[in-house]
VEXDREN-2710 file (C-alpha; in Angstrom, 1 decimal):
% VEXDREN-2710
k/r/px/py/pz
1/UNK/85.9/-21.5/4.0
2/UNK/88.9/-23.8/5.1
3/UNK/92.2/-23.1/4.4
4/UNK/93.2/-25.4/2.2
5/UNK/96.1/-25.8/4.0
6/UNK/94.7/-27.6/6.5
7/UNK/94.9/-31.5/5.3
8/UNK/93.0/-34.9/6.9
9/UNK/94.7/-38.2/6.3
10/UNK/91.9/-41.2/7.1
11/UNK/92.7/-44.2/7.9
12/UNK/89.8/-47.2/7.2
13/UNK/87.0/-46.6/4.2
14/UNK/84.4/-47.8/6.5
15/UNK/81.2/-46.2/7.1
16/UNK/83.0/-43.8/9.3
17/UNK/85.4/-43.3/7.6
18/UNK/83.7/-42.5/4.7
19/UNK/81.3/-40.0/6.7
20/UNK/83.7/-38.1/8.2
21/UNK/85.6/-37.7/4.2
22/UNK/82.4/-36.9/2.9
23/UNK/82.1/-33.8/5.6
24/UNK/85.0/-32.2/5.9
25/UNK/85.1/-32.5/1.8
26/UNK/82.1/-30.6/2.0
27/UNK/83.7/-27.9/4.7
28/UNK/86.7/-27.8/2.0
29/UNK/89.6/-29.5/3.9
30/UNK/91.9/-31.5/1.4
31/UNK/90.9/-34.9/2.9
32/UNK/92.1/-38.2/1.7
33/UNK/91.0/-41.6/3.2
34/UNK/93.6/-44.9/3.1
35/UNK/92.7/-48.1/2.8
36/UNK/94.4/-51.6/3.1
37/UNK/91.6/-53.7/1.0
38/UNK/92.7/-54.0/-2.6
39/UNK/89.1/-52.6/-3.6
40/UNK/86.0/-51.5/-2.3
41/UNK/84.0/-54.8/-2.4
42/UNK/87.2/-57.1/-1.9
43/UNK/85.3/-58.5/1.5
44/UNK/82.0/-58.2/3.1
45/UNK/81.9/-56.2/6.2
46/UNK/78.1/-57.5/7.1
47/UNK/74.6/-56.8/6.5
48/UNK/71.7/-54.4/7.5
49/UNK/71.8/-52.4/10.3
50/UNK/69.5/-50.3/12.1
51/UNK/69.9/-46.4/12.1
52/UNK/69.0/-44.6/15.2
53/UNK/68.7/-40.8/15.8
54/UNK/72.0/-40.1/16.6
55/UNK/73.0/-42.2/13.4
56/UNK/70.5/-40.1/11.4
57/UNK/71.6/-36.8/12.6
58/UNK/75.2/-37.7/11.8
59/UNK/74.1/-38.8/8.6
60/UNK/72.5/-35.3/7.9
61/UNK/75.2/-33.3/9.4
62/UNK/78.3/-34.9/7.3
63/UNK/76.2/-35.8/3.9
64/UNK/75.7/-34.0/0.9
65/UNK/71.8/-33.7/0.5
66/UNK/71.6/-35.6/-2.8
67/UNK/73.8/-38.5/-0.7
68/UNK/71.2/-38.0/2.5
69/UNK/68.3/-38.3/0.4
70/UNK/69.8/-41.5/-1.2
71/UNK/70.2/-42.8/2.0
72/UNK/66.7/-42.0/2.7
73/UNK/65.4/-43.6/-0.6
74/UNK/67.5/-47.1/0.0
75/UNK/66.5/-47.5/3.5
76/UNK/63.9/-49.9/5.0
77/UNK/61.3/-47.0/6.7
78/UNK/60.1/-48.4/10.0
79/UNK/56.4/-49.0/10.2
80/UNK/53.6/-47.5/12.5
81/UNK/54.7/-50.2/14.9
82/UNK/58.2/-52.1/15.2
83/UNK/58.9/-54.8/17.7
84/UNK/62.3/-56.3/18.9
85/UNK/61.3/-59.8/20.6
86/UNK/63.7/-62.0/22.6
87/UNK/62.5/-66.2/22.2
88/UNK/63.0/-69.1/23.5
89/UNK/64.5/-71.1/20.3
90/UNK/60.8/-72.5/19.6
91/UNK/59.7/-68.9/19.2
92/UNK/57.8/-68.7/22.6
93/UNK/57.8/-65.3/23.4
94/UNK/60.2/-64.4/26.6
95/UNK/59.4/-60.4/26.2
96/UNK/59.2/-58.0/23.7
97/UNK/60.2/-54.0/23.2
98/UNK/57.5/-51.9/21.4
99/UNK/58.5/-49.3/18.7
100/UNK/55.8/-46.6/17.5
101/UNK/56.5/-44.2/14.7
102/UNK/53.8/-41.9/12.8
103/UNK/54.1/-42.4/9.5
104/UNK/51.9/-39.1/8.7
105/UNK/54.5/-37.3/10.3
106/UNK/57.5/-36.3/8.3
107/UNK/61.1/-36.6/10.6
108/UNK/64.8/-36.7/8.9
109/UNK/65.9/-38.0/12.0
110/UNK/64.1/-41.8/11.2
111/UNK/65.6/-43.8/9.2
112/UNK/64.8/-47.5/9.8
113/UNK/67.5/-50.2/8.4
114/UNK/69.8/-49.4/6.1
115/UNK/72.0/-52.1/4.0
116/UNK/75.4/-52.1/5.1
117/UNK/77.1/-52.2/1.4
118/UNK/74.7/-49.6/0.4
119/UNK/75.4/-47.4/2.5
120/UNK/78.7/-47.1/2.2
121/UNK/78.5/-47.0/-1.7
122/UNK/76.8/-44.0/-1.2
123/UNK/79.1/-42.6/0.8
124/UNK/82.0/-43.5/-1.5
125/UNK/79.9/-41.4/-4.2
126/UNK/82.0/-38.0/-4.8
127/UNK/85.4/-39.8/-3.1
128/UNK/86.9/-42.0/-5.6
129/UNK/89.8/-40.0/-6.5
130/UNK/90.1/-39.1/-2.7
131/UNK/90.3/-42.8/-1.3
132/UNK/93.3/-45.0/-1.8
133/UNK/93.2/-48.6/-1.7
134/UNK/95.6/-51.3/-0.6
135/UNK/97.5/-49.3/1.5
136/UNK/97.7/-50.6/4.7
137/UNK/98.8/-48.3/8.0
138/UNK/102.0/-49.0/9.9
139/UNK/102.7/-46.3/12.4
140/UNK/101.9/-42.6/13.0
141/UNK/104.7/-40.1/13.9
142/UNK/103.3/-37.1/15.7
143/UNK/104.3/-33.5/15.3
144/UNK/103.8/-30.1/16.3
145/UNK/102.7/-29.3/12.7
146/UNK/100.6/-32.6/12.3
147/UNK/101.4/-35.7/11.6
148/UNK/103.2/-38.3/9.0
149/UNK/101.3/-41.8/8.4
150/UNK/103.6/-44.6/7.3
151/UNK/102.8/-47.7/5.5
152/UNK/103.9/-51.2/5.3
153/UNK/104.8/-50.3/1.7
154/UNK/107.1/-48.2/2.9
155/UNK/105.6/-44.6/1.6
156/UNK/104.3/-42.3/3.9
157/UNK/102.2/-39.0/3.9
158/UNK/101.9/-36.0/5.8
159/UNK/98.7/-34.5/7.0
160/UNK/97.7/-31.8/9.9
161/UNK/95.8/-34.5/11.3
162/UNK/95.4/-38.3/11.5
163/UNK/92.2/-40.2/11.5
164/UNK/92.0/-43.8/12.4
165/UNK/88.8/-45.2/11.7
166/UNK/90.4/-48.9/10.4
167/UNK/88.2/-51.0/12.5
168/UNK/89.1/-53.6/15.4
169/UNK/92.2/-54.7/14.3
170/UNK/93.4/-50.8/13.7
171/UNK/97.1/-50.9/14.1
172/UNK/97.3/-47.3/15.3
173/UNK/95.4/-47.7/18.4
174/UNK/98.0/-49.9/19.4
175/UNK/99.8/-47.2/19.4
176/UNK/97.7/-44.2/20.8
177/UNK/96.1/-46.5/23.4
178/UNK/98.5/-48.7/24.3
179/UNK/97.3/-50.1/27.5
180/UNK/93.2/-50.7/26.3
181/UNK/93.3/-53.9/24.8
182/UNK/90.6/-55.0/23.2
183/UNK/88.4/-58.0/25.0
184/UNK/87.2/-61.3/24.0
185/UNK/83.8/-62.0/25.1
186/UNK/83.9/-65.5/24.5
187/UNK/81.6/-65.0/21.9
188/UNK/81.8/-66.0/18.3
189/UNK/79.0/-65.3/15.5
190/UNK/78.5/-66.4/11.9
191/UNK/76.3/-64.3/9.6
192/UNK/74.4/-65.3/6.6
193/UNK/72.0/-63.6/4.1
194/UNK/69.1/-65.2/2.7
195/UNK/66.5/-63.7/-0.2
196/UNK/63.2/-62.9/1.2
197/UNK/61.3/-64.2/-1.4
198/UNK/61.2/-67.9/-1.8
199/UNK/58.9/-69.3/-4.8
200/UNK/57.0/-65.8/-4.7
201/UNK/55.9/-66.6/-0.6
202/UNK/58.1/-64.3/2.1
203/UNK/60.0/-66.8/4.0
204/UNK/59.0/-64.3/7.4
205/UNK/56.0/-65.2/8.7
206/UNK/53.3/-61.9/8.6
207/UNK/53.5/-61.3/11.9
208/UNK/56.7/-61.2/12.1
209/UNK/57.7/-58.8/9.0
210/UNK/57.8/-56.1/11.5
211/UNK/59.9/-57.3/14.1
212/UNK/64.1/-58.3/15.0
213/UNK/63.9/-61.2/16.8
214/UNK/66.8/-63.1/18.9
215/UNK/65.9/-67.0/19.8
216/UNK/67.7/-68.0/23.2
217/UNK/69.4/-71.9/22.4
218/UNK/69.3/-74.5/24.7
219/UNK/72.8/-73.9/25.9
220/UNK/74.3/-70.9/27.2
221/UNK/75.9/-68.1/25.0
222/UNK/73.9/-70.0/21.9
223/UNK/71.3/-67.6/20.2
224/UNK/70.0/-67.3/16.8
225/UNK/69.0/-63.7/15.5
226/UNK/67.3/-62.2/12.4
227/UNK/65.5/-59.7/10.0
228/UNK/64.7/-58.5/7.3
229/UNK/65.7/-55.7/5.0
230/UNK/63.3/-54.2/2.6
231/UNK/64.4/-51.6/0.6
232/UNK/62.0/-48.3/-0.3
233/UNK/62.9/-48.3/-3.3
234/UNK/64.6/-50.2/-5.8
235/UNK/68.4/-48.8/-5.2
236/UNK/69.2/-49.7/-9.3
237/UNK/66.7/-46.5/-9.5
238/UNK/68.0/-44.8/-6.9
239/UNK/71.6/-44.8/-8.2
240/UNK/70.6/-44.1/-11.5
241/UNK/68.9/-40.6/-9.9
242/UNK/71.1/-39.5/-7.6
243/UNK/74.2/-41.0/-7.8
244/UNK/75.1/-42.2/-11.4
245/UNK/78.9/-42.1/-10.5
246/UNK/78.3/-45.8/-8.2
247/UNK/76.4/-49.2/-8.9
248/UNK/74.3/-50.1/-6.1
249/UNK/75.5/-53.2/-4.4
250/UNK/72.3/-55.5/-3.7
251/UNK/69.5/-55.5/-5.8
252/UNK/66.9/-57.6/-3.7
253/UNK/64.9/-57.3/-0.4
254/UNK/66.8/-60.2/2.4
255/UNK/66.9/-61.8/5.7
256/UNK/70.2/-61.2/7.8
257/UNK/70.9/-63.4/10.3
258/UNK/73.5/-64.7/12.8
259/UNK/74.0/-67.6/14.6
260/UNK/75.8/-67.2/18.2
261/UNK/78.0/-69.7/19.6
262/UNK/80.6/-70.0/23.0
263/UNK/83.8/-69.9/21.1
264/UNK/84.8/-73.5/22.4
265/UNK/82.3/-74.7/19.6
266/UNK/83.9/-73.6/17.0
267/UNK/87.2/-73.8/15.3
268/UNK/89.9/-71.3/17.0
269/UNK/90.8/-70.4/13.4
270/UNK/87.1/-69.5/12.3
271/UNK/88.2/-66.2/10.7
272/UNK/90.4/-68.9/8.1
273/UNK/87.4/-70.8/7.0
274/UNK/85.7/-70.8/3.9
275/UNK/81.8/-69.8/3.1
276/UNK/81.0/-73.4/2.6
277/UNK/82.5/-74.3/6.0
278/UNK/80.7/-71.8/7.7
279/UNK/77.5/-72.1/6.2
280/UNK/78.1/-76.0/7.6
281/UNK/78.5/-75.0/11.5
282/UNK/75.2/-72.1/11.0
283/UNK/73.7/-75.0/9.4
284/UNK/73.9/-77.7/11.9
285/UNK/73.2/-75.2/14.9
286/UNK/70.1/-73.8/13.0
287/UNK/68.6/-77.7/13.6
288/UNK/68.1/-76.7/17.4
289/UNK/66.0/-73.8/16.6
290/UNK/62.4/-73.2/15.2
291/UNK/61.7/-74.5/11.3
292/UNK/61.4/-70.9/10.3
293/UNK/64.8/-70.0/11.3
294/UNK/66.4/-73.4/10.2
295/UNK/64.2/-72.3/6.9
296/UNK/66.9/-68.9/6.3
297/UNK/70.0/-71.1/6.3
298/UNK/68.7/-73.9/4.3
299/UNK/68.1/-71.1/1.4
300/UNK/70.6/-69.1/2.5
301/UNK/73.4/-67.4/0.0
302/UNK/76.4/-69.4/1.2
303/UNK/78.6/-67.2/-0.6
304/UNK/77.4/-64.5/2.2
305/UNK/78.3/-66.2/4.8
306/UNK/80.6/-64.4/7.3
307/UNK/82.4/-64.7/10.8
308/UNK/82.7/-62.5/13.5
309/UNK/84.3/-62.5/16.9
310/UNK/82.2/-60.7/19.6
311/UNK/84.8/-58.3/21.6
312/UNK/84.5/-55.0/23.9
313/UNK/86.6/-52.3/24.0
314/UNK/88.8/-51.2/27.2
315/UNK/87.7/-47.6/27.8
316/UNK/90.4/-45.2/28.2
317/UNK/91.7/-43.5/31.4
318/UNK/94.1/-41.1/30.2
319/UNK/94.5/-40.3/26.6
320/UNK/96.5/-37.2/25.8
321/UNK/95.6/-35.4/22.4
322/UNK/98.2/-34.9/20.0
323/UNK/97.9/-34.6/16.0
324/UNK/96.6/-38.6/15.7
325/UNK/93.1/-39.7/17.3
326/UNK/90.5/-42.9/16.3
327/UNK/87.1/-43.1/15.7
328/UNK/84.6/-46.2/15.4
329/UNK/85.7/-50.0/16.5
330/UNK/89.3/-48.4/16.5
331/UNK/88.6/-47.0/19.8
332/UNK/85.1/-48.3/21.3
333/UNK/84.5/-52.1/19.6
334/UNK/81.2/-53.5/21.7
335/UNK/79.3/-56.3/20.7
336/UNK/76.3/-56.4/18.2
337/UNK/73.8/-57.2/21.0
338/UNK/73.0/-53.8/21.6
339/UNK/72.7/-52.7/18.3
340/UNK/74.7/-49.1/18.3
341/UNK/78.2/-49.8/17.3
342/UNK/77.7/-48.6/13.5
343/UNK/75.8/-45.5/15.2
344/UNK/78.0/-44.7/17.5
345/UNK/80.6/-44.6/15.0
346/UNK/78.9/-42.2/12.8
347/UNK/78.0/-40.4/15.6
348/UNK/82.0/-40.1/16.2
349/UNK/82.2/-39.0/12.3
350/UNK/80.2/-36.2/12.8
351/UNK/81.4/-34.8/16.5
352/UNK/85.0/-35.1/15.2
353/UNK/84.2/-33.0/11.9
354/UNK/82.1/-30.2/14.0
355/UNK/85.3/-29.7/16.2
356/UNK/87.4/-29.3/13.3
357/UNK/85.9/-26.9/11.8
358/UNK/85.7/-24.6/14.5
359/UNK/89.2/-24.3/14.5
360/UNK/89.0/-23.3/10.6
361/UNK/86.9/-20.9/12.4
362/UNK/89.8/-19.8/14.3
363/UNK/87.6/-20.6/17.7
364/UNK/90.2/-23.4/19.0
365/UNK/93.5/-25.5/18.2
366/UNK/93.4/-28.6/16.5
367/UNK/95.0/-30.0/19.8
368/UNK/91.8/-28.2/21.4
369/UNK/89.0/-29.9/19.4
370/UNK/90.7/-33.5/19.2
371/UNK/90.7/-33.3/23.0
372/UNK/87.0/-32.4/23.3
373/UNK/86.2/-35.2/20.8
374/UNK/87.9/-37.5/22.5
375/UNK/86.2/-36.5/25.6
376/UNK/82.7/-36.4/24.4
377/UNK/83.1/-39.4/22.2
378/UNK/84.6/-41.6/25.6
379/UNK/81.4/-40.7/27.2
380/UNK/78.8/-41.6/25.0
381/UNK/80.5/-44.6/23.2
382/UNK/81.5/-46.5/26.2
383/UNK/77.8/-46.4/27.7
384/UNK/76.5/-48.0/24.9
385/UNK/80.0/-50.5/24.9
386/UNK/78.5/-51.6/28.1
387/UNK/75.0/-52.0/27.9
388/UNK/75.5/-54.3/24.6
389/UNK/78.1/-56.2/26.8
390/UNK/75.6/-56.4/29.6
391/UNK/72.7/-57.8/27.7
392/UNK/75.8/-60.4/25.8
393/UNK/75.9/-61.6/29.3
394/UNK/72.6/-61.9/29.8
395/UNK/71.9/-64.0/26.7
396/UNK/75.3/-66.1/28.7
397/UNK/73.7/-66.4/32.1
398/UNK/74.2/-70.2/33.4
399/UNK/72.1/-70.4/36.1
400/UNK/69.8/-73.0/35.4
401/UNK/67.1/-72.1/37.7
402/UNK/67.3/-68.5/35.9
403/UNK/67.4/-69.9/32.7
404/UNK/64.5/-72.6/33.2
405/UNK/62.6/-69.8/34.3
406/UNK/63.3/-67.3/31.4
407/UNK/63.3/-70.2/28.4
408/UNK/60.5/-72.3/29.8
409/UNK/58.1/-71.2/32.2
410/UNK/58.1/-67.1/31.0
411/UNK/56.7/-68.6/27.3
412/UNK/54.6/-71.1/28.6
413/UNK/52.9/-68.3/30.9
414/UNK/52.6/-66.2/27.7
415/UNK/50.7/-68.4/25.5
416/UNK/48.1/-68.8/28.8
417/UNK/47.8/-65.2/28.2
418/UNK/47.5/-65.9/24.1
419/UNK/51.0/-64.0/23.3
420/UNK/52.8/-65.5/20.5
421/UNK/54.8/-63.6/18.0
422/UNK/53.9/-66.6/15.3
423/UNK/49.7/-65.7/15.8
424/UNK/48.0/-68.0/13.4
425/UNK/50.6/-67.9/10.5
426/UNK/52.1/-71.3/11.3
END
């Protein structure tokens, strides 16, 4: 058992955040997690997002089992077969990535799509006198004993070590990695969720239930990108079952989607404007694209319409350890093109809490297993940081011999061939 001695201050209630709390609660440190939002729900931090394995064996590791098996029960199961399928914005098939699970088989380790907001309610299950809200993180002063996190409200607490996990705009790493700014693609997104069901009729075409699609625009850097998120079960149920101390979030099955734009066509202050704006701009760039996907604005929830600007993190050449490190978008932000940032950063969540408690095992120094995190974590996190900035490009390329040749004459070869993600369904 821990010493209960040994104290974790947590900066950020994210999802990694929150995983990290929820294992070394479990391991028996006195953990506490700070955060600068007023409540848990104040702002929404996105939709549905797809859980691979490393996601799932995090999950495992740092969750109670009740909380795992919640997870399980509230997540969207992937089918026998899944695709991912890249378009040209008429939905002429460009390529497509093929996903096979065996549904008779029985594996932890798949998840499928879990909602965002979900998610982390679960993971706040167990916490709530544990995480602090609307305090927002100054500056951390590093000791030989630990550390001492100060606030802009001018209190501070002490702690044997310091977590940030407060997102892109962490104002620690500032501080700890001073000389990896974060990078602006040039990208800029608005997100919006729509209710599946429409008059009783899915508003995803059957064959395309199973499938995340991303429709290539006209113009470079312009993409639209959806689907769906169908829960197992109905997560009123779930909560009620397993979790009675929460209320679940969302209620009903949804499309997410996002619209990509080059920042110069949109507002520089996009993070300022309200729903109703941004539900205007996703609006009128959803008239260039395919009825379907002009159909998920038009019925969309404007209220759940977000912004996001697409950046990359600077990896790290030398970063000494001390009693202060970072985990998630604090240290290794990357694009959504590739899918892993929310997996990476529970994967983060779960290699920081496995070195910590081997030194409640006595095996190493806390100076010792921050440094091997932050070794590991540097290695796997900014591979993934560059393969979702490479395919960002990709979806930017301006050659328009390249892009005739990917948007035009790659679809028009397929449906010789009778390839068409739509089949007969429209």
């Amino acid at each position: 058992m821990v010493n209960q001695e040994t104290s974790v201050a947590i900066v950020g209630a994210g999802l990694s955040g929150l995983c990290l709390a929820q294992a070394l609660l479990r391991a028996g440190f006195d953990v506490h997690v700070y955060e600068r939002d007023p409540s848990p729900h104040t702002r929404r931090q996105g939709y549905r997002i797809t859980i691979d394995k490393h996601g799932a064996a995090a999950l495992k590791y740092c969750l109670p089992p009740h909380l795992f098996e919640a997870t399980l029960a509230t997540s969207s199961s992937p089918g026998e077969v899944g695709y991912f399928r890249f378009t040209n914005r008429n939905l002429g098939e460009i390529f497509k990535l093929t996903f096979k699970h065996d549904p008779t088989k029985t594996d932890p380790q798949v998840i499928g799509q879990v909602d965002r907001a979900t998610l982390r309610s679960i993971m706040f299950s167990g916490l709530q006198d544990r995480v602090h809200f609307g305090k927002t993180a100054l500056r951390v002063e590093t000791m030989p004993d630990g550390a001492v996190l100060h606030f802009t409200d001018d209190s501070s607490t002490h702690a044997s070590v310091i977590v940030a996990a407060d997102g892109i705009h962490s104002s620690l790493r500032e501080q700890l990695l001073p000389d990896c700014p974060i990078i602006d693609t040039g990208s800029r997104g608005i997100y919006g969720k729509t209710l599946l069901m429409k008059n009783g009729k899915s508003l995803i075409p059957k064959s395309l239930e199973n499938s995340g699609v991303i429709s290539l625009g006209k113009m470079p850097g312009q993409a639209f990108f959806f689907t769906s998120m169908r829960f197992n079960a109905p997560p009123q149920e779930v909560f009620e079952r397993l979790l009675p101390d929460q209320d679940p979030p969302v209620s009903e099955n949804y499309v997410m989607w996002a619209v990509l734009f080059p920042k110069d066509e949109l507002p520089a202050n996009i993070s300022e404007l309200r729903d109703k704006e941004l539900h205007h701009f996703a609006l009128k760039a959803a008239r260039d694209f395919h009825p379907i996907l002009q159909r998920f604005v038009e019925h969309a929830d404007v209220d759940c319409t977000i912004p996001t600007k697409l950046c990359a993190a600077t990896r790290p050449r030398a970063w000494p350890p001390s009693r202060a490190t970072l985990i998630g978008d604090a240290v290794h932000v990357m694009p959504p093109t590739g899918a892993h940032g929310g997996n990476t950063a529970l994967r983060d969540a779960a290699l920081l809490a496995e070195e910590l408690l081997e030194v409640a095992a006595d095996d190493k120094s806390i100076e010792q297993a921050i440094q091997t995190y932050q070794r590991e974590m540097i290695s796997y996190s900014f591979k993934e940081v560059e393969r979702s900035t490479s395919m960002l490009r990709r979806m930017q390329i301006k050659n328009p011999l390249v892009r005739f040749s990917m948007l035009r004459t790659i679809p028009w070869l397929q449906s010789f061939r009778g390839v068409s993600p739509l089949g007969n369904d429209v």
